[in-house]
C-alpha positions in Angstrom: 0.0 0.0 0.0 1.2 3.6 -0.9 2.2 5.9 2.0 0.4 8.5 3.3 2.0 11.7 4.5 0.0 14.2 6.4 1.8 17.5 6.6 -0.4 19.8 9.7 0.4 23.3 10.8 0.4 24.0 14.4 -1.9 27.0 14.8 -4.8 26.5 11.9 -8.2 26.8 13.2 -10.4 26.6 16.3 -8.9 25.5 19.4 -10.7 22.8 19.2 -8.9 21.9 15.6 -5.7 22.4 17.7 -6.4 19.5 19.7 -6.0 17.6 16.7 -2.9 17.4 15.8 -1.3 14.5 18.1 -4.5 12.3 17.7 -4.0 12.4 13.9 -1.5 9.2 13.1 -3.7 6.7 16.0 -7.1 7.8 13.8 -5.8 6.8 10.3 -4.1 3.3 11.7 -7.6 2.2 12.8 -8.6 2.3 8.7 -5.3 2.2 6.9 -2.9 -0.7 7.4 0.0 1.1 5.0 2.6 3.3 6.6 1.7 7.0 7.6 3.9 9.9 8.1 2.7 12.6 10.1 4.5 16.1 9.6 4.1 19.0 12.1 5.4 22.2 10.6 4.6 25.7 12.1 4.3 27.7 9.1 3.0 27.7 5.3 6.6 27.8 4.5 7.7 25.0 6.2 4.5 23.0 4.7 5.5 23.9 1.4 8.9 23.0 1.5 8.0 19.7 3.2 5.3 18.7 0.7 8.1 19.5 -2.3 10.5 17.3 -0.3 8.6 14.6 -0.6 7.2 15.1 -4.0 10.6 15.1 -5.3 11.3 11.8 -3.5 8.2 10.2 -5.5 5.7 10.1 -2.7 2.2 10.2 -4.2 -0.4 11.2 -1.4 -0.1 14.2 0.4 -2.5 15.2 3.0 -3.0 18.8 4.3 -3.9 19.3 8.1 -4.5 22.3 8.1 -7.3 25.7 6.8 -6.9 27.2 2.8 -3.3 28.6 3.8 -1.5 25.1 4.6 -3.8 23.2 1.6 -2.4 26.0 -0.7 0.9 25.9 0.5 1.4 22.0 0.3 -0.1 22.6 -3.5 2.4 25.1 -4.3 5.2 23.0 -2.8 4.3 19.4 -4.7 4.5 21.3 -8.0 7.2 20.7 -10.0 9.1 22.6 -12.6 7.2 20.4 -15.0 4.0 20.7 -13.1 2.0 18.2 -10.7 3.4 14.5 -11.7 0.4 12.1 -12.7 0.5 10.0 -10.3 -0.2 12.3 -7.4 -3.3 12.6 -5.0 -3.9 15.5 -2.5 -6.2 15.3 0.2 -8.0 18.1 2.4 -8.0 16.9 6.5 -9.7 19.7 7.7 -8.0 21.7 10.6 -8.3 25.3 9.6 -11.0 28.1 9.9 -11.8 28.1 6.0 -12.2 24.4 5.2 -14.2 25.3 1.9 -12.4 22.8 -0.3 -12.7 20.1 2.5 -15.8 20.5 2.7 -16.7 20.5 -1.1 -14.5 17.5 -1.3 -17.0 15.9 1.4 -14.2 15.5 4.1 -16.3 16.1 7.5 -14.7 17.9 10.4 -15.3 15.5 12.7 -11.3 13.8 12.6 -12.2 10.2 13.2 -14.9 10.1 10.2 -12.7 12.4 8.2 -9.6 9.5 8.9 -12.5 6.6 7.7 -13.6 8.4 4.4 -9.8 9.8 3.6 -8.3 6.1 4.0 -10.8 4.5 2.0 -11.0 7.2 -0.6 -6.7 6.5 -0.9 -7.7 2.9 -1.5 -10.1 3.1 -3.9 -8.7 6.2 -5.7 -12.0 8.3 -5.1 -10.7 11.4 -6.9 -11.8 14.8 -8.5 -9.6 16.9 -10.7 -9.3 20.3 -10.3 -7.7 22.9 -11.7 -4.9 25.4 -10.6 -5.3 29.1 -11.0 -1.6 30.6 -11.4 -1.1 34.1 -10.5 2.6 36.0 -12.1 2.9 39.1 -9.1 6.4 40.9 -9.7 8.4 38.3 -11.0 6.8 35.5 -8.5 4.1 32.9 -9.7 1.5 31.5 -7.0 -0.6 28.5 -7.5 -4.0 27.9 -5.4 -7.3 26.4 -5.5 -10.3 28.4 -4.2 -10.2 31.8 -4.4 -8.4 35.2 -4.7 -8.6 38.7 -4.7 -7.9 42.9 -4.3 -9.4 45.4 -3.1 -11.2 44.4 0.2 -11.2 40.8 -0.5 -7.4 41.7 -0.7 -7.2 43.2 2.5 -8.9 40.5 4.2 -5.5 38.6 4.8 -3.8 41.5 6.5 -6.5 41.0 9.2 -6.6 36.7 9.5 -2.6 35.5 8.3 0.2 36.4 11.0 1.0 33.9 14.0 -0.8 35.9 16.9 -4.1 36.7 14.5 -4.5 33.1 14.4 -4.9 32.7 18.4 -8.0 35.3 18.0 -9.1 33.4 14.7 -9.0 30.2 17.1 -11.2 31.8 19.8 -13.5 33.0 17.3 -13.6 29.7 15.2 -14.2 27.9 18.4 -16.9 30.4 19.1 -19.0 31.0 16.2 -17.9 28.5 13.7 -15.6 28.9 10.1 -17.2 31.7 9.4 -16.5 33.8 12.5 -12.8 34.9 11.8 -13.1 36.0 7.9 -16.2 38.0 8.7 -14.2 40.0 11.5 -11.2 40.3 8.6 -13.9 41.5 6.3 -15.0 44.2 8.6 -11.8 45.0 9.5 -11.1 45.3 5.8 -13.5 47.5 4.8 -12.9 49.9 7.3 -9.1 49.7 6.7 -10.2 50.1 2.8 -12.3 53.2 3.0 -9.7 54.5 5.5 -7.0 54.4 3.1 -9.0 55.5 0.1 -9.0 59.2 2.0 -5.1 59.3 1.5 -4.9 57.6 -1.9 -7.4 56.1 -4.4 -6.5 52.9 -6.4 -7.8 52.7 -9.7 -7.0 49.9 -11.9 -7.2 49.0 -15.7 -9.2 45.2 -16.1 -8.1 43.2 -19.0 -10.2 39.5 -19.5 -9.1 38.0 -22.1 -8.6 39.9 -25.0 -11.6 42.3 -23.6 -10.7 45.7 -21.5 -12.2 47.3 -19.2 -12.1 51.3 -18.3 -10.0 52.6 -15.9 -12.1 51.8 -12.6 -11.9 52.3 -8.9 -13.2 48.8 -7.9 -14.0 47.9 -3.8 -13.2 44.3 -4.6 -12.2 42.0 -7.1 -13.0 38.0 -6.6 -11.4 35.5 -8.5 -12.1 31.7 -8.1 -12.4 28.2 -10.3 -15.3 26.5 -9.0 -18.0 26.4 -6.3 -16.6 26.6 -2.9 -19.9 25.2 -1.1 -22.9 27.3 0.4 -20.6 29.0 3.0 -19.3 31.0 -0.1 -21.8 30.7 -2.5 -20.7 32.7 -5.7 -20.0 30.2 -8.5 -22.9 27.8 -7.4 -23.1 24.3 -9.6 -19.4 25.2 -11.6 -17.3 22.3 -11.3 -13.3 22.9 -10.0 -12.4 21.6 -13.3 -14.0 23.5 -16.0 -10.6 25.3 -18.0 -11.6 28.6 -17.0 -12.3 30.6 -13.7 -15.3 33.3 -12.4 -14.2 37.0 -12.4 -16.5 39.1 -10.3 -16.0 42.7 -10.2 -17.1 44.9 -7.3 -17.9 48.8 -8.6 -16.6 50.7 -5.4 -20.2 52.7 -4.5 -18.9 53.6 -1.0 -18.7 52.5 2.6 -22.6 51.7 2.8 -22.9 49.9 -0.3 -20.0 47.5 0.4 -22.1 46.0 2.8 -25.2 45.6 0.6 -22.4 44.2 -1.9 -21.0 41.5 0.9 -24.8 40.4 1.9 -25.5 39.5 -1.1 -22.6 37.9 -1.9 -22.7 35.5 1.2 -26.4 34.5 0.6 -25.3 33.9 -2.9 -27.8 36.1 -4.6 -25.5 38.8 -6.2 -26.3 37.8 -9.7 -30.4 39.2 -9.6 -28.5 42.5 -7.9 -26.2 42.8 -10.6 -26.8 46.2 -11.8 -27.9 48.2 -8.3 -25.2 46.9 -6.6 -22.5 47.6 -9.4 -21.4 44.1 -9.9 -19.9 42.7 -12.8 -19.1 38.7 -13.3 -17.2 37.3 -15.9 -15.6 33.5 -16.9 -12.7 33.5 -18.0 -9.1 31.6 -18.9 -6.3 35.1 -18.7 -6.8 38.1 -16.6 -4.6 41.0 -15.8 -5.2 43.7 -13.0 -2.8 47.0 -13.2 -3.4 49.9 -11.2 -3.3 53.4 -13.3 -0.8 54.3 -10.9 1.8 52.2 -8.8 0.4 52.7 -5.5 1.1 49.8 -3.6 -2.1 47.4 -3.0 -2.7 44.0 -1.0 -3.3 40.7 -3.0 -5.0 37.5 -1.6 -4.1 34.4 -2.6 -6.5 31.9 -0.5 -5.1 33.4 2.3 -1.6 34.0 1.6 -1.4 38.2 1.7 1.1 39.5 -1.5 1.5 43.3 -1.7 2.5 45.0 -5.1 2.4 48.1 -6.7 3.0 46.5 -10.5 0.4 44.0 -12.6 -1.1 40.9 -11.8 -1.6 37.8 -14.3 -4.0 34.9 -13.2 -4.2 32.1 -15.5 -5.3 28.4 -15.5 -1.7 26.4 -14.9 -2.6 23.0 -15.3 -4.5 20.1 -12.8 -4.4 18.5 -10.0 -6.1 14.8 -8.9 -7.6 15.5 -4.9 -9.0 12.7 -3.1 -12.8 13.3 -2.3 -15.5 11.4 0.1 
């Protein structure tokens, strides 16, 4: 039987996902008779540089422990300069505060059914393909699944991604749930947003595909390649695999409106508001975002907080096989 090797960050989640970690190894030996390797790394870097160890050594399951961050960072470490070999399988154990791919890969939160489904899934080769949005910022190229952003959804990192924010995103995970710590980093955002727009307004030039779009001051741009489950419920019904991605762009109509925008965006209705709210949405393969002037601006990718001042590039790179319930 293939190995499995769980890579799991230290601080990713609610408290009670913290707990987690040492029972890990004793729940997959009830259901998996082949050897297991269990990981503990204490940052993103450290997961991604342990997940392209042992990609270059030919392992061929990798298991995340961890939220969006650590998934995204073991991605970005088992690609090769040739891309993901074939024979690999990612899997999702979920152990952060945004579990959305876990959960639309049908990996419950509960760790000894999520041990059950993940071992057998391994053994049977239960997979979905999905594929990998590549985004070129100043001479660096970052791969994720899910979703990414500027503007507010840009921000949101800032607020959620150093070591002491995630004690405070444990409390409040442990408190109200996943969605608890990014809607106190979305609040925070947009009041850091529309604080900073009083010193300096970004504008920025939108090119999709070969199409582009007028210089525009935009509260948030949203990129993602698939539907991430009803707790973020903006590409409903698209598959991770399609060759192309959703573009959804956020007209900046001021403090009071960027809430109206967000509602609707988290019940998953934005596309009947389209033209009050000042929403645009898009599918695309290529997109470029460059501000009219080179003020600097925050990027999120899935989690991981980029800040720039040049153009951005976001492509499909290629695909990736993850193991699903």
């Amino acid at each position: 039987m293939r190995t499995i090797n769980i890579i799991a960050t230290t601080i990713s989640g609610s408290i009670k996902d913290w707990k987690k970690i040492g029972l890990i190894k004793g729940e997959f030996k009830k259901f998996y008779t082949g050897k297991i390797n269990v990981y503990v790394v204490d940052s993103h870097k450290k997961a991604r540089e342990k997940a392209n160890e042992l990609v270059k050594k030919g392992e061929k399951i990798v298991v995340s422990a961890g939220g969006a961050g650590t998934f995204n960072s073991v991605l970005e470490g088992s690609r090769l300069k040739r891309g993901f070999p074939e024979g690999l399988r990612l899997a999702f154990l979920r152990k952060g505060s945004a579990d959305l791919i876990g959960k639309v890969l049908n990996i419950p939160d509960e760790l000894t059914a999520a041990a059950k489904i993940i071992s057998n899934s391994i053994k049977k080769d239960n997979i979905v393909e999905s594929d990998v949005i590549e985004t070129g910022i100043d001479d660096k190229k970052y791969h994720f699944i899910g979703f990414g952003g500027v503007g507010i959804f840009g921000i949101v990192p800032y607020f959620t991604e150093s070591r002491f924010k995630k004690y405070y995103k444990g409390l409040l995970g442990h408190w109200f749930g996943d969605r608890g710590p990014f809607l106190l980093g979305a609040n925070l955002a947009i009041f850091k947003y529309y604080k900073d727009k009083i010193f300096r307004k970004i504008k920025f030039i939108i090119n999709i595909g070969e199409k582009e779009f007028p210089v525009e001051q935009y509260s948030s741009i949203i990129i993602m390649n698939g539907d991430l489950g009803k707790d973020f419920p903006l590409a409903r019904g698209i598959p991770l695999a399609t060759g192309y991605f959703k573009v959804i762009l956020f007209k900046d109509l001021g403090l009071f409106n960027s809430y109206s925008q967000m509602i609707h965006a988290w019940k998953g209705d934005i596309e009947n508001h389209k033209e009050k709210l000042g929403v645009e949405i898009l599918r695309t393969k290529t997109l470029a975002i460059m501000p009219e002037k080179p003020n600097e601006y925050m990027v999120n990718v899935d989690g991981l907080l980029v800040k720039t001042r040049g153009k951005i590039n976001y492509r499909i790179s290629g695909r990736v096989k993850l193991i699903t319930g």
